[in-house]
C-alpha positions as CSV (number, residue, x, y, z in Angstrom):
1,X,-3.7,-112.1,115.0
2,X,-4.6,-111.2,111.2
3,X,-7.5,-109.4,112.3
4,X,-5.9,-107.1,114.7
5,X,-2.7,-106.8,112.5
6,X,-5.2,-105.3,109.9
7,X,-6.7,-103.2,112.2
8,X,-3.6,-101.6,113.3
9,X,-2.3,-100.9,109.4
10,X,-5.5,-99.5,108.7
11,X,-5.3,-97.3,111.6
12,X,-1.7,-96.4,111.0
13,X,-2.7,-95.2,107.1
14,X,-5.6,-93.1,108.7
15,X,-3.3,-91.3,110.8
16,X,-0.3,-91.1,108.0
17,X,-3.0,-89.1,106.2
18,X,-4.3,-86.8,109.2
19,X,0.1,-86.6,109.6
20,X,0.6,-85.2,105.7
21,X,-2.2,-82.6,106.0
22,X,-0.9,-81.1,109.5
23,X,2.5,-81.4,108.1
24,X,1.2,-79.0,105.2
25,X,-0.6,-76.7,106.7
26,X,2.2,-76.0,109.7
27,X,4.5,-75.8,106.7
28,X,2.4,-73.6,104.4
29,X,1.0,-71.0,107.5
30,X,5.1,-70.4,108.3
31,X,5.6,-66.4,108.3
32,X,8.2,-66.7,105.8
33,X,8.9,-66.5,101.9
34,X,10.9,-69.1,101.0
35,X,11.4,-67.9,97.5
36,X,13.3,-64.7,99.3
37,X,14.6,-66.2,101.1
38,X,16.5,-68.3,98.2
39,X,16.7,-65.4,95.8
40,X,18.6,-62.6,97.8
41,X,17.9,-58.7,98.0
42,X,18.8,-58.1,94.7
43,X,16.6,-61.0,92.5
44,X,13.9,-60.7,94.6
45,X,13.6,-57.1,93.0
46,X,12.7,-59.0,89.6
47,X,8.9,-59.3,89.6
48,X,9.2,-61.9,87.1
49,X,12.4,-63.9,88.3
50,X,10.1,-64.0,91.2
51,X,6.7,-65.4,89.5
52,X,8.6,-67.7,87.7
53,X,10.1,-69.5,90.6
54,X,7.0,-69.9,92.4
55,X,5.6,-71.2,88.9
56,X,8.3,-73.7,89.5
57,X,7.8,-74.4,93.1
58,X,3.4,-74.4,93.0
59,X,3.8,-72.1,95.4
60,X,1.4,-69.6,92.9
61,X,-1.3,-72.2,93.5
62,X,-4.1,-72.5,96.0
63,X,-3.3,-74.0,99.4
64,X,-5.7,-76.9,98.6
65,X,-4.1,-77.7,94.9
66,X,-1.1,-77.4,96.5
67,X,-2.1,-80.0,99.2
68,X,-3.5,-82.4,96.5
69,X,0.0,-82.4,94.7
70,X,1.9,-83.2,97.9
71,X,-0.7,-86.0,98.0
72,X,-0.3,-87.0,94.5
73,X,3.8,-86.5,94.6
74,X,3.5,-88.8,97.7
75,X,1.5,-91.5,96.5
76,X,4.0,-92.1,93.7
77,X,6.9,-92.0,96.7
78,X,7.9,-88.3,95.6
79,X,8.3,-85.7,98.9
80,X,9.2,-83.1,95.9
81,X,12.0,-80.9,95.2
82,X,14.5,-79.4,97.9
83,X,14.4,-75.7,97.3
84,X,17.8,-75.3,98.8
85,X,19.7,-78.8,97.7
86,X,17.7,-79.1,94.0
87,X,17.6,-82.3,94.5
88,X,14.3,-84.9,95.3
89,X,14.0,-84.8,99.0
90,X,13.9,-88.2,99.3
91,X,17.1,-88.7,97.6
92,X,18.4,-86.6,100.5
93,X,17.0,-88.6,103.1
94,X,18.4,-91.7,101.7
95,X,21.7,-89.9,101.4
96,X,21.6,-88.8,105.2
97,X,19.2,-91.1,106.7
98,X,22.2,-94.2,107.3
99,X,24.0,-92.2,109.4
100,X,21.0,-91.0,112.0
101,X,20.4,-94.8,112.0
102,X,23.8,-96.3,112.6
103,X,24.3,-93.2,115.3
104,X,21.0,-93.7,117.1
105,X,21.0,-97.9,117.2
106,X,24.7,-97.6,118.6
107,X,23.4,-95.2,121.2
108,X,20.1,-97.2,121.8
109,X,22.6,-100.3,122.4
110,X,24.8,-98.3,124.5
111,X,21.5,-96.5,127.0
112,X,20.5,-100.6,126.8
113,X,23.1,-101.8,128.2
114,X,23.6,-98.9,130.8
115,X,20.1,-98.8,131.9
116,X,18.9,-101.7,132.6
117,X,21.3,-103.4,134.5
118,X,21.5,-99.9,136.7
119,X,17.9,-99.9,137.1
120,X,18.3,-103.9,138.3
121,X,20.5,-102.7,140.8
122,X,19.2,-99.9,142.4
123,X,15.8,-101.7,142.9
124,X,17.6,-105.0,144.3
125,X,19.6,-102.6,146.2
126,X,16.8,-100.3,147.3
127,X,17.9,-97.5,149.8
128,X,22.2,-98.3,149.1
129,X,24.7,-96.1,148.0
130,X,23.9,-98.2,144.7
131,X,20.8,-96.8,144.5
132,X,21.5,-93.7,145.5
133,X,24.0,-93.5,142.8
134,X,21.4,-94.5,140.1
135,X,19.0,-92.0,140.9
136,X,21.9,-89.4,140.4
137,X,22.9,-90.7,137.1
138,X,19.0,-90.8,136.0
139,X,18.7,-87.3,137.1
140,X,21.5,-86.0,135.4
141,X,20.6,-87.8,132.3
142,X,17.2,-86.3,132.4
143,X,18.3,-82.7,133.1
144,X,21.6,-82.1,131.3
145,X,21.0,-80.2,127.8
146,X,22.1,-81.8,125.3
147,X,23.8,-79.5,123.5
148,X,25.9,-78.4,126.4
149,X,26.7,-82.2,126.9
150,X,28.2,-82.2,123.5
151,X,30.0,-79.1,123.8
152,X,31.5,-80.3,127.1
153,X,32.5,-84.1,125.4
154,X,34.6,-82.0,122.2
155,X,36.1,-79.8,124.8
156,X,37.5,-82.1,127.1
157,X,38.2,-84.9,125.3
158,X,38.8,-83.8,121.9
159,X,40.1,-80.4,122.8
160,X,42.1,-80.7,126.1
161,X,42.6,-84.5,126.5
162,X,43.0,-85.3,122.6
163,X,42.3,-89.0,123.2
164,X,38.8,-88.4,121.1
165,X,38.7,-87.5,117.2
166,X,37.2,-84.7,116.0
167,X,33.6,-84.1,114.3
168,X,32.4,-86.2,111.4
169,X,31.7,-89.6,110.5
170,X,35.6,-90.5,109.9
171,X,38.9,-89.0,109.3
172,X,39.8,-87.2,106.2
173,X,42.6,-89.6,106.0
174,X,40.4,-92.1,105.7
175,X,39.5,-94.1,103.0
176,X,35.4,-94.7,102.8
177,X,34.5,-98.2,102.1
178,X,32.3,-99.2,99.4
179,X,28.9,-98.1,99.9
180,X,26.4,-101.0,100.3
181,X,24.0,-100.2,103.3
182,X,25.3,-96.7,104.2
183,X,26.3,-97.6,107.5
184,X,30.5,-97.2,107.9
185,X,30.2,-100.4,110.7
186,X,28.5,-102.1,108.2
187,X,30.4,-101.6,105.2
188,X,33.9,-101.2,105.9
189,X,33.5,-104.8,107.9
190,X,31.8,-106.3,104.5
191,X,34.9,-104.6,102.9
192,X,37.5,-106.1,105.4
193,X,38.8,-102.8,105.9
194,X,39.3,-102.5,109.2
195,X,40.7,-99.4,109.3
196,X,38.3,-97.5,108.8
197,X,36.2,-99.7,110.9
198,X,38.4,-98.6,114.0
199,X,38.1,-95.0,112.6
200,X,34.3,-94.9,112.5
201,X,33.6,-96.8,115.7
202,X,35.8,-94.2,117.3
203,X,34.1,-91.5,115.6
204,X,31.1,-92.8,117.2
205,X,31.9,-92.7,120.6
206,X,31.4,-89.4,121.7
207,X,28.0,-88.5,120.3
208,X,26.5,-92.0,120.8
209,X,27.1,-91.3,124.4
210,X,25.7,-87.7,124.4
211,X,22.7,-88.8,122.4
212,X,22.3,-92.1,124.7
213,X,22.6,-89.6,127.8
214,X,19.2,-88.3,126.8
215,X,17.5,-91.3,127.4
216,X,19.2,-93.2,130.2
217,X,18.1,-91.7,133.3
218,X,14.4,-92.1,131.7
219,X,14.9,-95.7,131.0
220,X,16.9,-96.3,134.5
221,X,14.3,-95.1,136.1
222,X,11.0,-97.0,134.6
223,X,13.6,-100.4,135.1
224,X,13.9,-99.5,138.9
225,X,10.3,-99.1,139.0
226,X,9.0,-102.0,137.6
227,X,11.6,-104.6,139.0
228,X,10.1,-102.8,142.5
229,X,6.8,-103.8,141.5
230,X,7.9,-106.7,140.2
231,X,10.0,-108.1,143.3
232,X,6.9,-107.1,146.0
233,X,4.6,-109.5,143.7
234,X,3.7,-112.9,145.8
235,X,5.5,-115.6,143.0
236,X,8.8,-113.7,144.2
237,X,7.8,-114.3,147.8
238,X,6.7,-118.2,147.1
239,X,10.0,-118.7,145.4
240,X,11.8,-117.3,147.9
241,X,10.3,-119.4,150.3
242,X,11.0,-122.4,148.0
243,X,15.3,-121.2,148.8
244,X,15.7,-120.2,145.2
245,X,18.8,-118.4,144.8
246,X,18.4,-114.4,144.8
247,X,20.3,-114.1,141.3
248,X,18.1,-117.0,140.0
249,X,14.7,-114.7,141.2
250,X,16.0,-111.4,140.1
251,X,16.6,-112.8,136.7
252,X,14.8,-115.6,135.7
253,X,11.3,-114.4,137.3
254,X,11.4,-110.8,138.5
255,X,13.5,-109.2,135.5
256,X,10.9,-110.6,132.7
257,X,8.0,-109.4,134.0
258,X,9.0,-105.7,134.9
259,X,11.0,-105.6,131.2
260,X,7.2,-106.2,129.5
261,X,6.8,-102.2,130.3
262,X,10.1,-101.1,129.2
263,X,8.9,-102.0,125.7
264,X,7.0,-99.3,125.1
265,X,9.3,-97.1,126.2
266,X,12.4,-98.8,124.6
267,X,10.5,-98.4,121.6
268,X,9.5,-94.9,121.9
269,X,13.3,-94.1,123.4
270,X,14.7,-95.3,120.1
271,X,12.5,-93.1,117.4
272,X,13.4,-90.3,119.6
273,X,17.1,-90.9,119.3
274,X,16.5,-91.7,114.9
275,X,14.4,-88.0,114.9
276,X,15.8,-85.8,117.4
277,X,19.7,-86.0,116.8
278,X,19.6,-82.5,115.3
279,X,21.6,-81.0,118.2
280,X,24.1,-83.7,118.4
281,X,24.3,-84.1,114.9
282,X,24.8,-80.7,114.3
283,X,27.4,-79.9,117.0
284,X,29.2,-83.1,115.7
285,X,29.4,-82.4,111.8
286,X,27.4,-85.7,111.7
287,X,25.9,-85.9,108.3
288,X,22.6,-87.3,109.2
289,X,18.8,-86.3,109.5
290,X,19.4,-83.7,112.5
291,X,21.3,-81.8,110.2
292,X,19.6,-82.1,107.2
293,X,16.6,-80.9,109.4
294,X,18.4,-77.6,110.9
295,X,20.1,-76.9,107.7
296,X,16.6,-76.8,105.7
297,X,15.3,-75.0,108.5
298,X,17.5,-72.2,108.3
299,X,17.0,-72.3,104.7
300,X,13.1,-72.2,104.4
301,X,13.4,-75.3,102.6
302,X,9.7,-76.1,103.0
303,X,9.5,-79.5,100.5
304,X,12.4,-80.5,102.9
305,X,10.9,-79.7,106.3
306,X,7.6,-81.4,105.4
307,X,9.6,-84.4,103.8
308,X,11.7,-85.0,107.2
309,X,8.4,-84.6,109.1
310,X,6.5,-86.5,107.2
311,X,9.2,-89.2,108.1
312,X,9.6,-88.4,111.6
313,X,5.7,-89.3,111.9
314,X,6.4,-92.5,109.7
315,X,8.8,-93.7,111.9
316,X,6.7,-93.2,115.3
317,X,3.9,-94.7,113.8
318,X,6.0,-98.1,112.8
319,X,7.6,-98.0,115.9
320,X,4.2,-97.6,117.9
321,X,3.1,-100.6,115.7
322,X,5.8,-102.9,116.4
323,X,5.0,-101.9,120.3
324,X,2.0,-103.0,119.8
325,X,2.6,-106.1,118.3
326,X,5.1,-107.5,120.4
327,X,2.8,-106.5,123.5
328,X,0.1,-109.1,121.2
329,X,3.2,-111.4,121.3
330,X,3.8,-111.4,125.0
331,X,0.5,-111.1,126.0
332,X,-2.3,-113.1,124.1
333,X,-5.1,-111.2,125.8
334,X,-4.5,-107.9,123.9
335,X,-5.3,-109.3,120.6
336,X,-8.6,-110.7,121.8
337,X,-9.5,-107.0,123.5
């Protein structure tokens, strides 16, 4: 298990590297200036306003020296300067990063909890207006945009029903709890004030369930497939012929063997939901990543789009390695491959 633990770590730093240098170069080969971006029509007419702020930036370096101080920043746990926010960029990510995560574990809970018992169903209930119904919820799940599934959550039940709150984290109302892990659950529970508990966990509603839309049908529909699998396998036979209880087969014997795929994708589900909020957190004033993303896009903030990519491939590759080792956990024979 040591061996192939440090096989996978060295693997992971390889490709963090290869990561950094595609990061650059995309970032670097944009069609863009972003020191015109920042300065305006009427600065960028001073030559030496101009030379002076890419003095400040290294942007009047070569692409390679420039590289090499991203590296050398990096290694010291620097992702440089925001252009837009003047602030280190990974200040800003540990400013907005708690409320991507709080956001995208609620919705990974919430797509949990939805798909897999939906995806029990429909395969126990194969060919049923049960199933039926789970192959319409996974395909609109898989084909509603997200962006107009957020639009149409504000307008009905924030706009016309008023029985939602509106965008943002809490009320301005509200009083914030101390901040100890950055997450409002977390904090104003440690805090006893509860609330602003209430007040964040309803703020969470709507876009946990837009943002757990895009990955229900997809999960729903690997569970379905598997438990099939699973349930035509002969030890489901043999213990039906031994009069165990259905419930007792579906669960104790069927459901654990046709879960062992869903890690992979469960896993892979949940860093898309941590780095691809930027819709939902955009269209719901949620003060996370997403945001922090589009709002640096728009801004040419390059330190700050390669800092959140650079992250974005962090967090697959961890994730990819905890897949990998709880597959070495479940099964014996892949650390021995």
């Amino acid at each position: 298990m040591f061996r192939y633990l440090t096989l996978r770590l060295a693997s992971m730093a390889v490709m963090a590297v290869l990561a950094t240098l595609i990061v650059f170069l995309i970032a670097t080969q944009v069609p863009a200036d972003p020191v015109l971006a920042q300065l305006g029509d009427l600065q960028s007419a001073d030559k030496e306003l101009v030379a002076a702020y890419r003095r400040k930036w290294g942007l009047d370096l070569p692409i390679w020296q420039q590289y090499l101080l991203f590296l050398k920043g990096l290694s010291q746990g620097d992702l440089g300067q925001s252009i837009s926010t003047h602030r280190p960029v990974l200040e800003d990510i540990r400013q907005y990063a708690p409320a991507t995560i709080e956001l995208a574990t609620v919705s990974f809970l919430l797509a949990i909890a939805i798909s897999i018992p939906l995806g029990v169903l429909a395969a126990v209930k194969r060919d049923t207006p049960v199933d039926h119904l789970a192959r319409l919820v996974s395909l609109i799940g898989v084909s509603a945009p997200t962006f107009w599934l957020a639009f149409i959550m504000l307008a009905v039940f924030y706009g016309g029903l008023q029985v939602a709150p509106g965008p943002g984290r809490l009320d301005v109302t509200a009083l914030p709890p101390p901040s100890w892990s950055g997450l409002l659950l977390v904090d104003s529970a440690r805090a006893g004030q509860w609330e602003t508990f209430h007040d964040a966990a309803a703020h969470l509603v709507l876009p946990s369930i837009v943002l757990a839309a895009s990955i229900v049908g997809l999960l729903t529909r690997t569970v379905r497939a598997s438990m099939l699998e699973a349930l035509a396998q002969d030890y489901v036979r043999v213990a039906r012929a031994k009069g165990l209880r259905e419930t007792a087969i579906v669960v104790r014997h069927a459901l654990p063997n046709a879960l062992v795929p869903v890690v992979t994708l469960g896993g892979i589900a949940y860093a898309i939901l941590l780095t691809g909020a930027v819709m939902t957190e955009t269209i719901f004033s949620w003060p996370g990543l997403g945001r922090y993303t589009f709002r640096s896009a728009i801004a040419l903030d390059f330190p700050g789009i390669m800092g959140i990519t650079l992250v974005v491939a962090v967090v697959y590759l961890v994730v990819n390695l905890l897949v990998d080792l709880s597959y070495a956990l479940i099964d014996p024979r892949v650390v021995r491959r």
